[in-house]
C-alpha positions in Angstrom: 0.0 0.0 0.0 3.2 2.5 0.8 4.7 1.8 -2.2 1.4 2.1 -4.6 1.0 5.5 -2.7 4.4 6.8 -3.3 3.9 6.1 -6.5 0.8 7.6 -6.9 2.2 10.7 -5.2 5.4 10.6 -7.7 3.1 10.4 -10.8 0.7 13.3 -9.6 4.3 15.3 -9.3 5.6 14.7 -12.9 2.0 15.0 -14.1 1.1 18.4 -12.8 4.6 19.6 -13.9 4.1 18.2 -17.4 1.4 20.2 -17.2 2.7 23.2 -16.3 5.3 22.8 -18.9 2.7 22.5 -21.5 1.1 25.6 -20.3 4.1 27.8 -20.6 4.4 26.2 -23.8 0.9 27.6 -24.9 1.6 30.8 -23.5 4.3 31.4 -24.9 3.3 30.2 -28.5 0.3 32.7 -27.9 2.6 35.7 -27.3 4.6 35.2 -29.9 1.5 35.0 -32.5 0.2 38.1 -30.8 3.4 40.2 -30.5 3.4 40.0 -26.8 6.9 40.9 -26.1 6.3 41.1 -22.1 4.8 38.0 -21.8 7.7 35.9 -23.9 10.4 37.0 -21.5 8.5 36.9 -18.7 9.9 33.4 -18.3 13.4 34.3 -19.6 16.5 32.5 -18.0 18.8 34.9 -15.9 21.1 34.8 -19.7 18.7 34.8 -23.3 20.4 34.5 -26.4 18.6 36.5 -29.1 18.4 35.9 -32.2 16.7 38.1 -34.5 17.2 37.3 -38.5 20.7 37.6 -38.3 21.5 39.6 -35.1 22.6 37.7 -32.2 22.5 39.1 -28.7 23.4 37.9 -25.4 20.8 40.0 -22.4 20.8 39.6 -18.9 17.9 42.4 -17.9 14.3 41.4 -19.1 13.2 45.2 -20.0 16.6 44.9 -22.7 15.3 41.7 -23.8 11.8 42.9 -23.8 12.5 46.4 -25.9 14.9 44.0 -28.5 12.3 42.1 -29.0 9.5 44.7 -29.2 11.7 46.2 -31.6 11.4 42.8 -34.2 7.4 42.6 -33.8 7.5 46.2 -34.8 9.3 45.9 -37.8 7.8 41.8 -37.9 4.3 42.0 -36.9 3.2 38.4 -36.7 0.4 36.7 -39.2 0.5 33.7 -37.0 2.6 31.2 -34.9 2.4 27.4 -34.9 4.7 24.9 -33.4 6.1 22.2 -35.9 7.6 20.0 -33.3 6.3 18.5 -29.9 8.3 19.8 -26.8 11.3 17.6 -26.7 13.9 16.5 -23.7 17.7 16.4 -23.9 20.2 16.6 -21.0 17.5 18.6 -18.8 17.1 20.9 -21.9 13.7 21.7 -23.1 14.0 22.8 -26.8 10.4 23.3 -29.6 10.6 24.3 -32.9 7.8 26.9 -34.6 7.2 28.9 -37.5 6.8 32.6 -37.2 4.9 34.0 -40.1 4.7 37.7 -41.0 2.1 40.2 -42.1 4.3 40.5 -45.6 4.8 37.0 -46.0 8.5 36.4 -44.7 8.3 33.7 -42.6 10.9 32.6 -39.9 11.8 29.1 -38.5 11.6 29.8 -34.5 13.9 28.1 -32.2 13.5 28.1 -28.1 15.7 26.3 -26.0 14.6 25.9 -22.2 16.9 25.1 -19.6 15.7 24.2 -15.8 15.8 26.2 -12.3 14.2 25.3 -9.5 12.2 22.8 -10.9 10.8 25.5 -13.4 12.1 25.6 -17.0 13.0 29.0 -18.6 13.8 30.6 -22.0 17.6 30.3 -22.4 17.7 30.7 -26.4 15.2 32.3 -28.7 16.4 32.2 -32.4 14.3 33.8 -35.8 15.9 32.4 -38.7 14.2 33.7 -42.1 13.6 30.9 -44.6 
């Protein structure tokens, strides 16, 4: 009986964290296909890599991060964007792939790389590549 509760207990805990990782996963795919620059580094790592069709920048202070990005929906206001692959697991990285497409028809291949603190996972890398 111990052991079928403990195990109960241990599948509630990866459950509701699966959970919450899928949230923040919808969240986040709805800021970016609304231009939401607050919300998408509200979860932002203490370091983001930003990548922004060809400019790479390394930020430390969310309002940087926020105005950098603020600047690329300005100039990129979105049309829509979809996730093309399921979240996926390596090392205790959480990495999804997406495709950002724009009012004028460019369209950029999103990357976002997650990496874990505290239990919670937050952005480490967000990459626009045009195709």
């Amino acid at each position: 009986m111990r052991i079928m509760l403990i195990g109960w207990i241990l599948n509630f805990v990866f459950f509701t964290q699966s959970l919450s990782q899928d949230q923040m996963l919808e969240d986040l795919g709805i800021a970016l296909s609304m231009n939401i620059s607050k919300e998408v580094v509200r979860r932002m790592y203490p370091t983001l890599k930003l990548q922004l069709g060809g400019k790479s920048l390394v930020l430390t202070e969310k309002a940087t991060a926020e105005k950098a990005l603020r600047t690329f929906f300005d100039n990129h206001e979105a049309l829509s964007f979809e996730y093309t692959t399921p979240p996926k697991m390596t090392n205790g990285l959480l990495y999804r792939m997406g495709v950002y497409k724009v009012r004028t028809g460019e369209q950029y291949r999103v990357y976002l790389l997650f990496k874990e603190k505290e239990g919670k996972y937050y952005l480490s890398t967000l990459s626009f590549s045009a195709d």
